[in-house]
Backbone as CSV, one residue per row, in Angstrom:
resi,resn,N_x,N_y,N_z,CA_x,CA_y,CA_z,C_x,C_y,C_z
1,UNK,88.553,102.114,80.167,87.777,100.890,80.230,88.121,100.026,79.013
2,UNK,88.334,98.564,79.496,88.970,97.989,77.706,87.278,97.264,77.715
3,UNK,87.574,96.660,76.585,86.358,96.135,76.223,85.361,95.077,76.273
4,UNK,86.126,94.831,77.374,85.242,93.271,78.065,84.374,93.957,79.359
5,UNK,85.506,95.366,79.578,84.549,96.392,80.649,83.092,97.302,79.947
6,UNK,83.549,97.538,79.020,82.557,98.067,78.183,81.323,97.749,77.704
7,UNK,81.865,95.951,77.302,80.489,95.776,77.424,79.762,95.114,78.012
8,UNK,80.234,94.641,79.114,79.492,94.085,80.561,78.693,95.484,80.922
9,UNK,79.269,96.874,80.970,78.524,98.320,81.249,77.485,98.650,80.931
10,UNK,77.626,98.526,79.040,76.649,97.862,78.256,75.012,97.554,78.726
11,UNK,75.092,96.237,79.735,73.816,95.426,80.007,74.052,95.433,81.172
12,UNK,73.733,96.920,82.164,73.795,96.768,83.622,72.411,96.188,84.337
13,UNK,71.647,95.808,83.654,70.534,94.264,84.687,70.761,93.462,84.769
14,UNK,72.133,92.845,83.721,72.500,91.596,83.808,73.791,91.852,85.649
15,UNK,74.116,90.429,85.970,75.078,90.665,86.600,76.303,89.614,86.447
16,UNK,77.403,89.916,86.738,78.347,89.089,85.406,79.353,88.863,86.630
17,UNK,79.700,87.496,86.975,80.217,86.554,87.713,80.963,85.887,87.217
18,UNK,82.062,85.945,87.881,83.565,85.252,87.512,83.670,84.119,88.588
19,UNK,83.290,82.627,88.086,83.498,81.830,88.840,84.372,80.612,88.847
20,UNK,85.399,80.843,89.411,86.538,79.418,89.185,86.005,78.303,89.107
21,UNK,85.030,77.376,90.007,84.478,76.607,89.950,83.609,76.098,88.850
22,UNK,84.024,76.764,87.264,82.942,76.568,86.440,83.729,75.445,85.906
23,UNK,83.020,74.111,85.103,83.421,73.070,84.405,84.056,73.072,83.343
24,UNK,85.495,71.900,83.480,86.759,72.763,82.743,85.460,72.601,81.063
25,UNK,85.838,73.603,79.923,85.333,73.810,79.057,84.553,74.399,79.179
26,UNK,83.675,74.834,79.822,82.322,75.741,80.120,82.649,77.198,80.382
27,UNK,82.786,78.068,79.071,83.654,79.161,79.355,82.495,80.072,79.991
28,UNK,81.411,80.156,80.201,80.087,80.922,80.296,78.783,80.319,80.604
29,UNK,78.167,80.576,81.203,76.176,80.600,81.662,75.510,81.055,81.693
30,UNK,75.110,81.741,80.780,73.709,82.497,81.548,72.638,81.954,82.691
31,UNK,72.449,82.624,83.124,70.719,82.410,84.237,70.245,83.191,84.619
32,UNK,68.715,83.274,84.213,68.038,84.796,85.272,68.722,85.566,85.289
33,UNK,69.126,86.541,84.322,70.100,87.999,84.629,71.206,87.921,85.061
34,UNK,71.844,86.443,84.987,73.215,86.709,85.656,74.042,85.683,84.392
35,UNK,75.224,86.205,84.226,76.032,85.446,83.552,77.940,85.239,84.407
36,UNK,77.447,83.907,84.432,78.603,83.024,85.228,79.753,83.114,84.552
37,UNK,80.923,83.166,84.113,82.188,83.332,83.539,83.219,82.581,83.982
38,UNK,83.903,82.268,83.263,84.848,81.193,83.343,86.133,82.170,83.137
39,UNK,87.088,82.057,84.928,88.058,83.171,84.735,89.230,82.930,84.357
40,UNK,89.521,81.621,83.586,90.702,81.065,83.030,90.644,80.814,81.523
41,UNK,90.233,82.153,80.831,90.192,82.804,79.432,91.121,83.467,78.956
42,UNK,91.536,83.706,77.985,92.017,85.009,77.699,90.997,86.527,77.426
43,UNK,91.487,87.622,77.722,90.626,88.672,77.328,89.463,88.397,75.562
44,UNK,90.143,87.656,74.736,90.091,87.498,73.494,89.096,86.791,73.931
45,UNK,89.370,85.273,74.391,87.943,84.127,74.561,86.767,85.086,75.240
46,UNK,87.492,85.561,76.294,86.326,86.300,77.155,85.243,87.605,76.709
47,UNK,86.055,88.025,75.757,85.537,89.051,75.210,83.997,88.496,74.292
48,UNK,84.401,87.424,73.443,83.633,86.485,72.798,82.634,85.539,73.819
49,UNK,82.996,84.981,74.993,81.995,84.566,75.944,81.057,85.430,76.497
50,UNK,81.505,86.385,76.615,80.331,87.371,77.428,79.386,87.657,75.702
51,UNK,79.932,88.176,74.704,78.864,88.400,73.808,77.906,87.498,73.639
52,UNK,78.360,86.060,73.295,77.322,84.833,73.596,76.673,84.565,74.664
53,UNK,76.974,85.019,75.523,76.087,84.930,76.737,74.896,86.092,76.596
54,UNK,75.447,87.040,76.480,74.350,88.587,76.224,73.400,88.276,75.312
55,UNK,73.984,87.462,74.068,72.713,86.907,72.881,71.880,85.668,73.637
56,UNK,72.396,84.515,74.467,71.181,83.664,75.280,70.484,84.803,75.754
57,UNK,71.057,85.455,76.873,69.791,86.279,77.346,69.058,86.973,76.393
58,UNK,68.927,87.316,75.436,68.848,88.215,74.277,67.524,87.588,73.660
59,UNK,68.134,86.034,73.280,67.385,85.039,72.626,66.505,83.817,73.239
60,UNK,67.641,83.600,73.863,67.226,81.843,74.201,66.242,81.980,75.332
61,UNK,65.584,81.158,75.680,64.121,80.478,76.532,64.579,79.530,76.939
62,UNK,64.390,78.897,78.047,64.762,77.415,78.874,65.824,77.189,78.854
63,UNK,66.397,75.940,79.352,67.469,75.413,79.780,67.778,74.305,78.045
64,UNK,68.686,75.201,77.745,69.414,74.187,76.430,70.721,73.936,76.672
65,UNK,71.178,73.939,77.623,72.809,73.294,77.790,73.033,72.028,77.350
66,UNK,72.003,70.939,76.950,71.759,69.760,76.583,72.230,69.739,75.326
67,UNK,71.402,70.449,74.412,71.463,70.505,72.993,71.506,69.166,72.539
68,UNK,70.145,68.726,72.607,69.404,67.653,72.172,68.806,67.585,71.379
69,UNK,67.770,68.783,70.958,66.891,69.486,69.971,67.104,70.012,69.177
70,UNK,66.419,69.788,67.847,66.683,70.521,66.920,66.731,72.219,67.271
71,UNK,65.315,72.327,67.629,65.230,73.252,68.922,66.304,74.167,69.684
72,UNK,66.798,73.427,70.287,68.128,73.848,71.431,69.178,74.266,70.262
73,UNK,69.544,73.214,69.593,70.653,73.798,68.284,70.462,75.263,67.841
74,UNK,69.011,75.032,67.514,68.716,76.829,66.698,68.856,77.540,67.913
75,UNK,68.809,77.770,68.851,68.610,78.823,69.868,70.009,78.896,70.038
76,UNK,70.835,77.909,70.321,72.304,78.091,70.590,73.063,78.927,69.499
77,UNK,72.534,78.457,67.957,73.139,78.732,66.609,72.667,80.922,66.733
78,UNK,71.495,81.597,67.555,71.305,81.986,67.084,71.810,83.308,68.285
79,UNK,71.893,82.814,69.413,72.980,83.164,70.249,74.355,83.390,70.086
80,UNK,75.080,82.678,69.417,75.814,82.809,68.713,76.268,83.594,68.047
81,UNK,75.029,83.771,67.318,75.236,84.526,66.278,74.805,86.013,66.391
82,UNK,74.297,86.203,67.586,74.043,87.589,68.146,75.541,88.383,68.731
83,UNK,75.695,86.889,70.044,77.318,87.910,70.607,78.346,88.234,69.757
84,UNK,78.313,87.334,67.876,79.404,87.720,67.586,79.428,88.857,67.039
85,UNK,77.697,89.614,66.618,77.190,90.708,65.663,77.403,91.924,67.141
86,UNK,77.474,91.683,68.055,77.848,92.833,69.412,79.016,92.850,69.560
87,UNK,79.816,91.785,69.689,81.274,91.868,69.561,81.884,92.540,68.741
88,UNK,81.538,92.230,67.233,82.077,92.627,65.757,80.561,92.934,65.142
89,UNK,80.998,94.351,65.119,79.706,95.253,64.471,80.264,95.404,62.741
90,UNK,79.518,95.959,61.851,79.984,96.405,61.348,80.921,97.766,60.566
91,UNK,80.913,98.403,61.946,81.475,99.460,61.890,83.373,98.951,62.110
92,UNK,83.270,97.808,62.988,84.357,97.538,63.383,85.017,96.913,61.914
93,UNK,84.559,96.343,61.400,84.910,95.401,60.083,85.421,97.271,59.229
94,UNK,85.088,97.943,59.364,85.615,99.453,58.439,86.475,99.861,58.692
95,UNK,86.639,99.943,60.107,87.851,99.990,60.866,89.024,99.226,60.665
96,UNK,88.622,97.503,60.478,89.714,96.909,59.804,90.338,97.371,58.488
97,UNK,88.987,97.480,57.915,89.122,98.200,56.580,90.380,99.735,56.161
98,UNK,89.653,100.501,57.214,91.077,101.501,57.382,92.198,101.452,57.733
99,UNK,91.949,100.307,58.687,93.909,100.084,59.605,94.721,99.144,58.600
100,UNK,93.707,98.894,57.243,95.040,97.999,56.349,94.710,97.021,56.760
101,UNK,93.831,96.163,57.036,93.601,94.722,57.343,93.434,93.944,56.535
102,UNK,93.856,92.903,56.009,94.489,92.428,54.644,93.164,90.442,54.770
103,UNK,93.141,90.410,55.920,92.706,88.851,56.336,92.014,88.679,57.272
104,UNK,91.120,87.787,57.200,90.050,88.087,58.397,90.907,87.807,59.771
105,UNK,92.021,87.012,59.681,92.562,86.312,60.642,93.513,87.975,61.321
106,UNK,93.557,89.059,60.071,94.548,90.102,60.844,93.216,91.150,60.963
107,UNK,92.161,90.875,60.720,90.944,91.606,61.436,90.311,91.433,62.620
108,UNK,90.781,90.035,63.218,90.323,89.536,64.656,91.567,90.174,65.249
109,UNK,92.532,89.755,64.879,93.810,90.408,65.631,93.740,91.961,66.066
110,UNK,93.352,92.778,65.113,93.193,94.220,65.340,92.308,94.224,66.525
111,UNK,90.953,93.452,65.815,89.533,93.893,67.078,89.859,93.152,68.125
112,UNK,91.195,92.478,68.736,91.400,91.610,69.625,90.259,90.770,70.122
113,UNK,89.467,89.814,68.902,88.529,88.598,69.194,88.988,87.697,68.913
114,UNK,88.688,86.716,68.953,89.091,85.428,68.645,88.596,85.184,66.802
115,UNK,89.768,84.388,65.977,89.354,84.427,64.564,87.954,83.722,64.140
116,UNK,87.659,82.864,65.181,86.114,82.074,65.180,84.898,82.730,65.032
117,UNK,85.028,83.932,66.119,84.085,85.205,66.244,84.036,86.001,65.190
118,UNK,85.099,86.935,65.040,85.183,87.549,63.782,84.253,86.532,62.223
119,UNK,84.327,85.243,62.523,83.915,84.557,60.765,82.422,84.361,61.191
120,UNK,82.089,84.152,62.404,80.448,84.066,62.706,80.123,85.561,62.626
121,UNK,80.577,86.335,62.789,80.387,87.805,62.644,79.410,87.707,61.129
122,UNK,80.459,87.184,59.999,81.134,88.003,58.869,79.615,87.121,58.573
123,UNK,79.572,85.638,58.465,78.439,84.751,58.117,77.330,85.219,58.345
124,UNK,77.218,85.960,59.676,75.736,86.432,60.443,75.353,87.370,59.720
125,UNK,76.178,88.146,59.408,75.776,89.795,58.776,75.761,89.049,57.043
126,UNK,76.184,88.199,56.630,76.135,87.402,55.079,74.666,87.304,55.384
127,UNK,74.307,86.754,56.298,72.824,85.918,56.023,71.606,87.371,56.253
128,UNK,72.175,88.046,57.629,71.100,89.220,57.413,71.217,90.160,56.882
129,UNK,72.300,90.817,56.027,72.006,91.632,55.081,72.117,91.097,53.170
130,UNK,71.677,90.263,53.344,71.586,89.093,52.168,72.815,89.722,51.150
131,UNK,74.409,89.394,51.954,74.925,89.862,51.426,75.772,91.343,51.247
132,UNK,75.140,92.442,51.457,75.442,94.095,51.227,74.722,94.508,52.404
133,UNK,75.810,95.544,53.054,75.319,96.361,54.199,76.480,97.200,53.754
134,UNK,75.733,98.629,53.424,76.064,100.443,53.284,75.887,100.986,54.535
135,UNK,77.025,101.440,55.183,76.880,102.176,56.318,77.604,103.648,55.693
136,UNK,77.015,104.499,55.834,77.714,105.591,55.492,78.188,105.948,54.455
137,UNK,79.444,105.826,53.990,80.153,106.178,52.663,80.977,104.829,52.269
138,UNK,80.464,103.998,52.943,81.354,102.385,52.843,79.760,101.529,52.621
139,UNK,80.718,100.548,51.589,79.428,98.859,51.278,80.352,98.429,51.422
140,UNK,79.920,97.432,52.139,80.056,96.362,52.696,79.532,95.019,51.763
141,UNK,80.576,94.074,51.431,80.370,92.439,50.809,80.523,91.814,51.375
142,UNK,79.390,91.021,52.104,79.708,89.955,52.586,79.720,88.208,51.632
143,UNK,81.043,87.764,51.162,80.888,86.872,50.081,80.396,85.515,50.998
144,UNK,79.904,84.779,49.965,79.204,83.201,50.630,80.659,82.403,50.830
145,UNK,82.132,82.969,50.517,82.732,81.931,50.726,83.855,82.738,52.383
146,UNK,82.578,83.565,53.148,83.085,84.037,54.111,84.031,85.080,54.459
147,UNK,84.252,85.304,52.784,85.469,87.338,52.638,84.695,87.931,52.936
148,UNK,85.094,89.371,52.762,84.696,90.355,52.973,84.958,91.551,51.639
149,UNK,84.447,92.353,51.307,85.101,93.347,50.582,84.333,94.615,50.916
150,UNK,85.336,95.467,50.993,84.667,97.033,51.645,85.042,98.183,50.478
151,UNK,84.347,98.884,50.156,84.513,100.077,49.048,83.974,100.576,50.242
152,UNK,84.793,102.048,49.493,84.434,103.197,49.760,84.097,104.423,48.799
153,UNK,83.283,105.279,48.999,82.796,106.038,48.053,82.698,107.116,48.674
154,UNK,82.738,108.353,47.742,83.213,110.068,47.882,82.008,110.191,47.245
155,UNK,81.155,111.637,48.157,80.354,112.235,47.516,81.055,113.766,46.754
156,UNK,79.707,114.017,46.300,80.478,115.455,46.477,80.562,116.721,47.239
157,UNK,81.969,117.095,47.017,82.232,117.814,48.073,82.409,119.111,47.441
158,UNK,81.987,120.491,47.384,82.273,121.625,47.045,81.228,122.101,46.355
C-alpha cells in the first residue's frame, strides 16, 4: 500500500472520490464525510490534498470555500495546518534525520510531499511545541526562521 493508500485507510467513514470534473485548481473538497479529489495531481500534490482535506473534516464547520472571513481564513489556516502535521509527523522529520537529509527541500523529497507541506509541517509543530519536541532519544528544533535541528542522545547502556 503506498501512502496516499494508507492514509485514505486511515479515515474509513470518510469516503474519498476521484472526480475529473473538479474545477481546474480545486485540487480537493470536503463534504459530509466525503472528500472529492482532483485526479490530475501528482502522488506528491495528492498526498498533501487528501491530508488537508482530513484536517477540514477534522476542523472546519460550514461552507468556507469563500474565504471572506477572518473566520474562514483561520479555519482554512488551521486545516492546513493539521493535513500537513498527518502527512509529516514528527517521527518522519527523524527519519530525514537518519537518511542524511541535509535541506528541508531534500526532506520533502525523501517523504515524497510536496516542499510547501513539509515547511507548514515544520511551522505547525514551531508554533505547537513552542519550539522543542523530544520524541524518544531525539529533540527536535524547530527554529522561527523555519530549520530544523535534530540531536540525538544515548542513554546508558550496560
Amino acid at each position: 500500500m503506498d501512502k496516499v493508500e494508507e492514509l485514505m485507510a486511515a479515515y474509513p467513514d470518510l469516503h474519498f472520490i476521484f472526480d475529473k470534473n473538479m474545477p481546474d485548481g480545486q485540487q480537493g473538497l470536503y463534504i459530509d464525510h466525503h472528500i472529492y479529489l482532483n485526479p490530475d495531481q501528482s502522488q506528491e500534490d495528492l498526498l498533501s490534498t487528501i491530508g488537508e482535506e482530513i484536517g477540514h473534516y477534522l476542523t472546519s464547520a460550514g461552507d468556507i470555500t469563500a474565504q471572506d472571513t477572518n473566520e474562514k481564513r483561520k479555519q482554512e489556516r488551521k486545516a492546513r495546518d493539521i493535513g500537513s502535521a498527518i502527512v509529516v509527523t514528527p517521527y518522519d522529520i527523524i527519519a530525514c534525520f537518519e537518511e542524511g537529509c541535509k535541506t528541508l527541500a531534500a526532506c520533502a523529497d525523501y517523504l515524497g510531499v510536496p516542499p510547501q507541506t513539509f515547511k507548514d509541517a515544520v511551522t505547525y509543530y514551531a508554533r505547537r511545541f513552542d519550539g522543542i519536541k523530544t520524541e524518544e532519544n531525539y529533540t527536535l528544533f524547530f527554529h522561527i526562521d523555519g530549520t530544523i535541528e535534530v540531536i540525538k542522545t544515548f542513554g546508558n547502556q550496560g
